[in-house]
HTML snippet that shows the backbone in 3Dmol.js (N, CA, C, O; Angstrom):
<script src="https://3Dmol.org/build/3Dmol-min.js"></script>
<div id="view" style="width:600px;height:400px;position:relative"></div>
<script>
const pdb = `
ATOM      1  N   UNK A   1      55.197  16.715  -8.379  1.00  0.00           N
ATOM      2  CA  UNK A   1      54.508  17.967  -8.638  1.00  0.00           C
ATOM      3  C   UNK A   1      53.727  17.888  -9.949  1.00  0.00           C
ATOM      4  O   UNK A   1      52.511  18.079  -9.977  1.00  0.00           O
ATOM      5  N   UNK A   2      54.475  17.595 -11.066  1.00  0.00           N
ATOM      6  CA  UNK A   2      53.732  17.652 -12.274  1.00  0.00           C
ATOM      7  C   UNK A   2      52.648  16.429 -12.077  1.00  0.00           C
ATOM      8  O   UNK A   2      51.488  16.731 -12.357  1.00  0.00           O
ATOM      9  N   UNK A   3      52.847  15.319 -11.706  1.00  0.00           N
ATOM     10  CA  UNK A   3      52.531  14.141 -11.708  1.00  0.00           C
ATOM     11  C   UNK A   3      50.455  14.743 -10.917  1.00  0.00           C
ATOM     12  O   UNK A   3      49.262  14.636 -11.203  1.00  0.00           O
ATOM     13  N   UNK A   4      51.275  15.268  -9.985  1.00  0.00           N
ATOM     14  CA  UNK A   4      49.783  15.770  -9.148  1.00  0.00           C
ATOM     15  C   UNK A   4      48.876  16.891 -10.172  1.00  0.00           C
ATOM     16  O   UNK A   4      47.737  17.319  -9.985  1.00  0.00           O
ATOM     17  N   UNK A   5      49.363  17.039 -10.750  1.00  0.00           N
ATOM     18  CA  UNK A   5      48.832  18.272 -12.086  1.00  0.00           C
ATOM     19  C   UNK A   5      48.062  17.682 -13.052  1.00  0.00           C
ATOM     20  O   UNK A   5      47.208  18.147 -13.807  1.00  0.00           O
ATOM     21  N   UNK A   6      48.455  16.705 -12.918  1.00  0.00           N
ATOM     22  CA  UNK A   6      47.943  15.425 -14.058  1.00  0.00           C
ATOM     23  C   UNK A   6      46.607  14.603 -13.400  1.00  0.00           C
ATOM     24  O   UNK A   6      45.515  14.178 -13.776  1.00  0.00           O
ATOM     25  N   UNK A   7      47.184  14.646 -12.537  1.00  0.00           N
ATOM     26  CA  UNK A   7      46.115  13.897 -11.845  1.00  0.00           C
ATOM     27  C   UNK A   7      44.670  14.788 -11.310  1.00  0.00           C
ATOM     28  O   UNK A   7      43.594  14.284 -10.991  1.00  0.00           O
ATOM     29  N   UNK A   8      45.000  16.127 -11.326  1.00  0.00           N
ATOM     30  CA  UNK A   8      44.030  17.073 -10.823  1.00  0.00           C
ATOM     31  C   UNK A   8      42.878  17.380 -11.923  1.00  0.00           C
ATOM     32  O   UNK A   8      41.695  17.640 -11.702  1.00  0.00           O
ATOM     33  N   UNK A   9      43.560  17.277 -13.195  1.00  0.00           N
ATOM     34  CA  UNK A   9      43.530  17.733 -14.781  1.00  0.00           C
ATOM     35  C   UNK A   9      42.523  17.041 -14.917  1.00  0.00           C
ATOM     36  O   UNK A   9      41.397  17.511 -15.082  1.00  0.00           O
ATOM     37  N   UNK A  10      42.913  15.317 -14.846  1.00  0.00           N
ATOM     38  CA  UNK A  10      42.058  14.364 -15.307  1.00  0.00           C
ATOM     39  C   UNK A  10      41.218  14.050 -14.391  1.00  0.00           C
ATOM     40  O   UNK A  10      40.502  13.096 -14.695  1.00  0.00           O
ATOM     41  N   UNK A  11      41.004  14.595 -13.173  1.00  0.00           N
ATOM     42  CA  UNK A  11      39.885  14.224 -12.253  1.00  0.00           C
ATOM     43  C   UNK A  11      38.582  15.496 -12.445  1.00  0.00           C
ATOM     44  O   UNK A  11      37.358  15.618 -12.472  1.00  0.00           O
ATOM     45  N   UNK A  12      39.889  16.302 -12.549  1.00  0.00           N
ATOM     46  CA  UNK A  12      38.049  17.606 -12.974  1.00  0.00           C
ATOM     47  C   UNK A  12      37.849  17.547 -14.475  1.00  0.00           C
ATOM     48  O   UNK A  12      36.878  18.138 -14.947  1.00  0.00           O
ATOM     49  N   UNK A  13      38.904  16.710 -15.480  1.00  0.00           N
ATOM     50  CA  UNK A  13      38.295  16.680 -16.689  1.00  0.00           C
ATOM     51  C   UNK A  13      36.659  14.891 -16.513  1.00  0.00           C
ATOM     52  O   UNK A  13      35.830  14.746 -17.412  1.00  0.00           O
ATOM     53  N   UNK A  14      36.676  14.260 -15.671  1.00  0.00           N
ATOM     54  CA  UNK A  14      36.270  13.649 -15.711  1.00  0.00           C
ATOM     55  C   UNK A  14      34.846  13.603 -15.096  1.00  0.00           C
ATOM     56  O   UNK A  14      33.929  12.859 -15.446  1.00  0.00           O
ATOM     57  N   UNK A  15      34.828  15.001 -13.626  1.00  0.00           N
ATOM     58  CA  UNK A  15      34.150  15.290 -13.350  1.00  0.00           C
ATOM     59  C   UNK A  15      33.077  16.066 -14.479  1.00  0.00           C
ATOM     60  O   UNK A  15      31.888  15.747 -14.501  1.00  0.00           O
ATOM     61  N   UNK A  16      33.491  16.840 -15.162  1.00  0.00           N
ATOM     62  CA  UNK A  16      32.803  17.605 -16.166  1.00  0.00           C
ATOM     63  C   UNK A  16      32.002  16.448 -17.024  1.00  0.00           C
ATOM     64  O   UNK A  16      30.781  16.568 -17.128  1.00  0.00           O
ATOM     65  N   UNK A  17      32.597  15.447 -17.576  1.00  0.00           N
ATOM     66  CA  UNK A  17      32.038  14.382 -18.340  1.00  0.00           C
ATOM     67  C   UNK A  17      31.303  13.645 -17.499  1.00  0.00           C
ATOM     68  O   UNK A  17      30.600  12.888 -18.168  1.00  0.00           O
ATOM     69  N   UNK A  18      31.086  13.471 -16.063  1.00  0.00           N
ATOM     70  CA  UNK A  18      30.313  12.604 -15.274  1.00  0.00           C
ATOM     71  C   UNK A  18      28.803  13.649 -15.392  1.00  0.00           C
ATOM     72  O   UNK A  18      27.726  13.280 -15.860  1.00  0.00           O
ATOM     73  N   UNK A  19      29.096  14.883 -14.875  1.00  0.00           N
ATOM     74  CA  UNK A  19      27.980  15.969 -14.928  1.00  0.00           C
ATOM     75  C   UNK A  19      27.505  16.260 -16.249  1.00  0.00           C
ATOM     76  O   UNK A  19      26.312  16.556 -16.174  1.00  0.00           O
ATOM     77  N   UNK A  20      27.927  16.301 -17.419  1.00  0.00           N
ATOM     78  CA  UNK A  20      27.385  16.470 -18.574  1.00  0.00           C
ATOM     79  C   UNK A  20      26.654  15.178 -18.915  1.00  0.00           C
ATOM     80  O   UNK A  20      25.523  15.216 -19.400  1.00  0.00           O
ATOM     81  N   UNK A  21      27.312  13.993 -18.658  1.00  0.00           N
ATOM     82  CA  UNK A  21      26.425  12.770 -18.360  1.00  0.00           C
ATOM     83  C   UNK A  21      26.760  11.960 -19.417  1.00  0.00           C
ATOM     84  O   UNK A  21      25.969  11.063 -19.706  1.00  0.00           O
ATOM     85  N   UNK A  22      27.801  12.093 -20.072  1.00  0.00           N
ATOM     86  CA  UNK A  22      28.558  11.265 -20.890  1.00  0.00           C
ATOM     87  C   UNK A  22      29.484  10.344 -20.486  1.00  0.00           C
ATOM     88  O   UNK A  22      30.180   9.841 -21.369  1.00  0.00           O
ATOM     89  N   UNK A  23      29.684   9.942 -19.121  1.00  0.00           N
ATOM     90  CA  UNK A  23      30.428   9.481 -18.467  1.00  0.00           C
ATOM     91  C   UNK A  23      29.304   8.726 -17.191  1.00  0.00           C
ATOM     92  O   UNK A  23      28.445   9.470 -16.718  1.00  0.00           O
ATOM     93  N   UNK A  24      29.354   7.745 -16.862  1.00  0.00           N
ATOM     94  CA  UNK A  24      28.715   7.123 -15.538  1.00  0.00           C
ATOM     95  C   UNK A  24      29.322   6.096 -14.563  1.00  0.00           C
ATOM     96  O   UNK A  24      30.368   5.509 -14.840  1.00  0.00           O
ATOM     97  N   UNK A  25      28.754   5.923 -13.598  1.00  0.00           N
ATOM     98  CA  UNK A  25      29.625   4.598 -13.554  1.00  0.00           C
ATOM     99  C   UNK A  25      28.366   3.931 -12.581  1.00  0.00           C
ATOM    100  O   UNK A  25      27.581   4.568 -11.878  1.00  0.00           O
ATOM    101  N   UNK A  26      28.449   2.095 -12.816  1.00  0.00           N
ATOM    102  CA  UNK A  26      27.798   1.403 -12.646  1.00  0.00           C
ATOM    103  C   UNK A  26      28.020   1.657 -11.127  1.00  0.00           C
ATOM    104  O   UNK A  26      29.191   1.890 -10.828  1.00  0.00           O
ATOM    105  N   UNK A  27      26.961   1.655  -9.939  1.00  0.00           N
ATOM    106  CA  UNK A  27      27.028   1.176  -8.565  1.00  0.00           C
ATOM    107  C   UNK A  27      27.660   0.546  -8.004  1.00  0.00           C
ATOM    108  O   UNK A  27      28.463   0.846  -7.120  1.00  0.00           O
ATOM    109  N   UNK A  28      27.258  -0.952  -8.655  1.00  0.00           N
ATOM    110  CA  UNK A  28      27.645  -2.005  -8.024  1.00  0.00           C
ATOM    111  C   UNK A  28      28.900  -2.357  -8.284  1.00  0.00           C
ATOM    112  O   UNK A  28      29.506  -3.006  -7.431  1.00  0.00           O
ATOM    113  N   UNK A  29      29.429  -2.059  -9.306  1.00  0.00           N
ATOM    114  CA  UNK A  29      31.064  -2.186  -9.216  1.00  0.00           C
ATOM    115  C   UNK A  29      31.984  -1.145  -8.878  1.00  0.00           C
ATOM    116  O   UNK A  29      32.980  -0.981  -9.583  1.00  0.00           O
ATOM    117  N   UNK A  30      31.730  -0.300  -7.711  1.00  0.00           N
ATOM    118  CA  UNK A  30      32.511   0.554  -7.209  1.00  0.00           C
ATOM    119  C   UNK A  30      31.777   0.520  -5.478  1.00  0.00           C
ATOM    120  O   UNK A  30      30.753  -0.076  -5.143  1.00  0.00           O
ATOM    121  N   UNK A  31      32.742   1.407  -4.551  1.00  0.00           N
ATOM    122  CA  UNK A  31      32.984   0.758  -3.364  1.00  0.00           C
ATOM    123  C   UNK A  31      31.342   1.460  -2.758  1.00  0.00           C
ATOM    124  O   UNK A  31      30.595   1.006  -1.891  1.00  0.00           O
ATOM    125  N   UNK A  32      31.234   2.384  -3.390  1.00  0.00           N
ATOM    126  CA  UNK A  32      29.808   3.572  -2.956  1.00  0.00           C
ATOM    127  C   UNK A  32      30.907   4.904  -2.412  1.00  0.00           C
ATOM    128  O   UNK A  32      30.424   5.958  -2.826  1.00  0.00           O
ATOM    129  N   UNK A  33      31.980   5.114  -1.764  1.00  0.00           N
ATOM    130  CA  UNK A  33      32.770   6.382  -1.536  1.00  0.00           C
ATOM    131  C   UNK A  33      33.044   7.203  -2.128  1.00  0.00           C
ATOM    132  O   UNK A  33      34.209   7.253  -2.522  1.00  0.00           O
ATOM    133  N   UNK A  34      32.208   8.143  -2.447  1.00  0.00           N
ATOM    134  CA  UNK A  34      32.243   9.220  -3.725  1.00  0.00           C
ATOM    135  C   UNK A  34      32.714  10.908  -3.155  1.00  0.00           C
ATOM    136  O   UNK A  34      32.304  11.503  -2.158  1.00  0.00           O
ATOM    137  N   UNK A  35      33.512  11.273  -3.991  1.00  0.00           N
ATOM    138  CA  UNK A  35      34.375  12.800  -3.915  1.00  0.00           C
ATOM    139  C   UNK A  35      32.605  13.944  -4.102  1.00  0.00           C
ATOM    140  O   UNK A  35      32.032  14.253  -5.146  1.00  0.00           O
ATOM    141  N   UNK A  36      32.346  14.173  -3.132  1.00  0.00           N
ATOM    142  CA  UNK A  36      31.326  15.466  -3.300  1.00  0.00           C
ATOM    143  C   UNK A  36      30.144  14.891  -3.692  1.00  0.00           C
ATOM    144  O   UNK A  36      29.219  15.555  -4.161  1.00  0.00           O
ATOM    145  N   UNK A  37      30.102  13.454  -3.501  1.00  0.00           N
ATOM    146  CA  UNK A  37      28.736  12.568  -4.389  1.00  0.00           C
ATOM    147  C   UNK A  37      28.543  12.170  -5.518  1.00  0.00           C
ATOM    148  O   UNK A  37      27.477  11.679  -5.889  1.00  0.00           O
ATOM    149  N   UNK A  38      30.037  12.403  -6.574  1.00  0.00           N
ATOM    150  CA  UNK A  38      29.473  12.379  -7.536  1.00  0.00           C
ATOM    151  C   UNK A  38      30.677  11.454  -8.346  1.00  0.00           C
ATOM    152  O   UNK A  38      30.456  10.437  -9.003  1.00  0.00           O
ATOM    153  N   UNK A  39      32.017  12.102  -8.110  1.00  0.00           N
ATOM    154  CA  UNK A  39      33.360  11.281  -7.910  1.00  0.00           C
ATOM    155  C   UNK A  39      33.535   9.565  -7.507  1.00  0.00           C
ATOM    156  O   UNK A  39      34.101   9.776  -6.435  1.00  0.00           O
ATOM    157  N   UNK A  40      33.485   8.463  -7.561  1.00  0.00           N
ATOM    158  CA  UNK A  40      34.358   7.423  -6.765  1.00  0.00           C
ATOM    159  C   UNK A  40      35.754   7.981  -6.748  1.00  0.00           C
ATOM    160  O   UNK A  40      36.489   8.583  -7.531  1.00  0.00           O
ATOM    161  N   UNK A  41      35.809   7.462  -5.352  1.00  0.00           N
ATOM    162  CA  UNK A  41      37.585   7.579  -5.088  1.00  0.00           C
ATOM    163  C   UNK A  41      38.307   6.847  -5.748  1.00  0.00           C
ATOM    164  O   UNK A  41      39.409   7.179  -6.183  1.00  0.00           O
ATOM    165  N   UNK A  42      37.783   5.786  -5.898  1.00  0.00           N
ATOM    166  CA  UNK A  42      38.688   4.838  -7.208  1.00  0.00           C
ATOM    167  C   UNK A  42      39.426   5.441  -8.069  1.00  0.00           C
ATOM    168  O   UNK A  42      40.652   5.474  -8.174  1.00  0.00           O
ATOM    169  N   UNK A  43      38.186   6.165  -8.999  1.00  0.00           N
ATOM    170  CA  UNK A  43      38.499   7.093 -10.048  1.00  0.00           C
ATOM    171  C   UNK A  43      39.318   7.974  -9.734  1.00  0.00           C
ATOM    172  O   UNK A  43      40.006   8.209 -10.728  1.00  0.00           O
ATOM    173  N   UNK A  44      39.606   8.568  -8.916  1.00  0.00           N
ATOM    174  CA  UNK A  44      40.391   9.489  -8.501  1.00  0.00           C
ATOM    175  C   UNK A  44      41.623   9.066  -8.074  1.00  0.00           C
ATOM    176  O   UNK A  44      42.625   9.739  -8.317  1.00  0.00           O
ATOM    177  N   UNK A  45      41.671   8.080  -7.495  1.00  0.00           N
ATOM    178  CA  UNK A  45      43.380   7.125  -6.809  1.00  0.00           C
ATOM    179  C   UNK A  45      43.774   6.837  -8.851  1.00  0.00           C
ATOM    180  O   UNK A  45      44.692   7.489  -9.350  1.00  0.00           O
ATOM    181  N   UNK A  46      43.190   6.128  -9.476  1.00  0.00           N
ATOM    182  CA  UNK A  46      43.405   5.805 -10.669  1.00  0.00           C
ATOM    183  C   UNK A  46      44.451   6.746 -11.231  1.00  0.00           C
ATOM    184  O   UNK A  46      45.666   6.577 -11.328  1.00  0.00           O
ATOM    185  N   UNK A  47      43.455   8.105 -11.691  1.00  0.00           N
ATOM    186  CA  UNK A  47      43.966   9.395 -12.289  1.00  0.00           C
ATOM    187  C   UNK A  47      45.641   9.548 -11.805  1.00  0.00           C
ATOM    188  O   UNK A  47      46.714   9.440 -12.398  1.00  0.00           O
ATOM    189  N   UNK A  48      45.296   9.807 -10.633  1.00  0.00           N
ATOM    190  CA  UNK A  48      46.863  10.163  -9.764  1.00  0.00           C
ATOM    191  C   UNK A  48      48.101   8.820  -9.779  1.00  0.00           C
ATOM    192  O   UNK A  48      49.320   8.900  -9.934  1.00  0.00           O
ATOM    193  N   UNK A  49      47.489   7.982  -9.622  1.00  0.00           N
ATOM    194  CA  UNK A  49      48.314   6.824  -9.391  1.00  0.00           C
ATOM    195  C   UNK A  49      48.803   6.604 -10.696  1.00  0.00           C
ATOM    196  O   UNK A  49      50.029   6.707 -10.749  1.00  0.00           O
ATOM    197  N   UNK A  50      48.137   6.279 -11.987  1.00  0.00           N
ATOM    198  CA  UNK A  50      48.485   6.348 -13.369  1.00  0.00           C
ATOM    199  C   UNK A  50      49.461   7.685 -13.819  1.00  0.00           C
ATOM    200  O   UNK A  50      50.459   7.562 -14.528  1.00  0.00           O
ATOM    201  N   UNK A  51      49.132   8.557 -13.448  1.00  0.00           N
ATOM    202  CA  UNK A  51      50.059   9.526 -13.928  1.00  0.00           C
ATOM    203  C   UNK A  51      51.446   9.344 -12.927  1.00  0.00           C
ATOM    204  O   UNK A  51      52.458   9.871 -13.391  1.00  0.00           O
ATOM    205  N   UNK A  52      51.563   8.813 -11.908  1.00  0.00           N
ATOM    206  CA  UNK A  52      52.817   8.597 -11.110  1.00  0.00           C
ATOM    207  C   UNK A  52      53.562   7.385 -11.836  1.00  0.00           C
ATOM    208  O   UNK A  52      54.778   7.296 -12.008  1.00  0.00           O
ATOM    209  N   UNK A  53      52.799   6.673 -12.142  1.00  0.00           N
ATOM    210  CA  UNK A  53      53.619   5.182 -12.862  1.00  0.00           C
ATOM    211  C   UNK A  53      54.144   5.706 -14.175  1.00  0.00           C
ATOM    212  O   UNK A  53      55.361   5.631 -14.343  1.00  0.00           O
ATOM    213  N   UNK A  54      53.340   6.267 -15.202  1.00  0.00           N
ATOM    214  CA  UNK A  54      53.927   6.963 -16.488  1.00  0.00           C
ATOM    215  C   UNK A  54      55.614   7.588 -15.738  1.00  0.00           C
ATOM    216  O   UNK A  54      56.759   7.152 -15.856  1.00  0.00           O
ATOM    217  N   UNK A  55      55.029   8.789 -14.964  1.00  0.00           N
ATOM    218  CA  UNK A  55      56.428   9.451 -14.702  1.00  0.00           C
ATOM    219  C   UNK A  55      57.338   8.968 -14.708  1.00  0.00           C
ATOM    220  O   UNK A  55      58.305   9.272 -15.407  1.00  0.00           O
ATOM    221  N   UNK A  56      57.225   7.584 -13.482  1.00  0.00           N
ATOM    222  CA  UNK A  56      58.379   7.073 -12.712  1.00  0.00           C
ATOM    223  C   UNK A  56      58.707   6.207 -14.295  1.00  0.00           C
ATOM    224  O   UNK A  56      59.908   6.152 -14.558  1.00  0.00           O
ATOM    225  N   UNK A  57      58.113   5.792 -14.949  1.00  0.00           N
ATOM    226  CA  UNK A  57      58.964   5.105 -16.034  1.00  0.00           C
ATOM    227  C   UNK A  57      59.666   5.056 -17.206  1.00  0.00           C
ATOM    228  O   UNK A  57      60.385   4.318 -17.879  1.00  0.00           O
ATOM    229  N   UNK A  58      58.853   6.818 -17.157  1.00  0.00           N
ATOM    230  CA  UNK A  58      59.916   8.254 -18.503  1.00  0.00           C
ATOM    231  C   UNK A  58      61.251   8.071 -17.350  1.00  0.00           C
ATOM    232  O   UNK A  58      62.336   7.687 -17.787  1.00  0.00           O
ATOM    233  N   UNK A  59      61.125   8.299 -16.236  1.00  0.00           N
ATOM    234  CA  UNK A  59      62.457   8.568 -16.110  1.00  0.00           C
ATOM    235  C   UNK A  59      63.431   7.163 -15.945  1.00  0.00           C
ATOM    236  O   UNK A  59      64.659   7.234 -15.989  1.00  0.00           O
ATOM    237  N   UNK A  60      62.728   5.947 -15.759  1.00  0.00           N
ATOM    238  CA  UNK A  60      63.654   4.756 -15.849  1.00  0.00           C
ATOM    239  C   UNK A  60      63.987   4.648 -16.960  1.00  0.00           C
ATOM    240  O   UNK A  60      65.082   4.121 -17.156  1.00  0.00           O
ATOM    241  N   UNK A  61      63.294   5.036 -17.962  1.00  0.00           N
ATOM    242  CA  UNK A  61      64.147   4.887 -19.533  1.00  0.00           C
ATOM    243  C   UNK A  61      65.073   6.121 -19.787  1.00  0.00           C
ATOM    244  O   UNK A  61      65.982   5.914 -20.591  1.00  0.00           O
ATOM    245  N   UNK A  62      64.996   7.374 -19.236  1.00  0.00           N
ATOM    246  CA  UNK A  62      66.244   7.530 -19.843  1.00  0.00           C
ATOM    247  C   UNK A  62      67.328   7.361 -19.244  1.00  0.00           C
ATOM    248  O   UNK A  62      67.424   7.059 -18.054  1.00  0.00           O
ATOM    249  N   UNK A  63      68.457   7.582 -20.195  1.00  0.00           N
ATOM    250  CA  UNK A  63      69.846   7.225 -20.020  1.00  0.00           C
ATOM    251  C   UNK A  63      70.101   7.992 -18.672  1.00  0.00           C
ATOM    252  O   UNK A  63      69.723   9.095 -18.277  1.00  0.00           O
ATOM    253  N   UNK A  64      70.797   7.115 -18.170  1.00  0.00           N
ATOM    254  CA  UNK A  64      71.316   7.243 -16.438  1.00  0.00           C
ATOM    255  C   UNK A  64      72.155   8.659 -16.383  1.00  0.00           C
ATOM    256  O   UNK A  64      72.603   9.189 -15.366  1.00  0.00           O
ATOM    257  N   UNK A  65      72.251   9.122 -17.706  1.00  0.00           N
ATOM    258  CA  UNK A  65      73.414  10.802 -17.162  1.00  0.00           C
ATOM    259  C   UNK A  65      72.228  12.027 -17.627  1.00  0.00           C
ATOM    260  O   UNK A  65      72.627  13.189 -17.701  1.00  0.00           O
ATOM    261  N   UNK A  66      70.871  11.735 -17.910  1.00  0.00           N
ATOM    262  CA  UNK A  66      69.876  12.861 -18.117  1.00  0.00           C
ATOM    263  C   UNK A  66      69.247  12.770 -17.050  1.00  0.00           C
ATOM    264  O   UNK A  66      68.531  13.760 -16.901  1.00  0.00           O
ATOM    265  N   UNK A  67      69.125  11.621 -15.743  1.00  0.00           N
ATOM    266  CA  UNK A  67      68.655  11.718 -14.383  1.00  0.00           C
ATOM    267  C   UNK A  67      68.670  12.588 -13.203  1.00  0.00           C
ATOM    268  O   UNK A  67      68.090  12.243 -12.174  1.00  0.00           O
TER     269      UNK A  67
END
`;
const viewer = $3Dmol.createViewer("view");
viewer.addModel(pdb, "pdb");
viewer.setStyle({}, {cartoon: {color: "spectrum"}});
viewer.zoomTo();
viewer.render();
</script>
């Protein structure tokens, strides 16, 4: 749940920086499959997928009785 919050956060914070135009991304090194035209899905699996790996590894470090 939180993990998807994170990932929502940083995809429309990124969208805003793609549209303000401080943010781009080269063509040719992405697949061409873009969220609304403007998004790569890459970028977007990234966001979500990165914030799932953080999670899952706050909780492998702590101690096995705060689980």
């Amino acid at each position: 749940m939180v993990t998807g919050a994170f990932g929502i956060y940083y995809t429309l914070a990124d969208l805003a920086a793609v549209r303000s135009g401080t943010w781009y991304f080269d063509e040719k090194q992405i697949t061409g499959v873009k969220l609304g035209g403007i998004l790569p899905w890459e970028e977007i699996a990234f966001f979500f997928l990165t914030s799932l790996v953080v999670a899952q590894s706050y909780l492998l470090l702590l101690p096995s009785d705060l689980r």
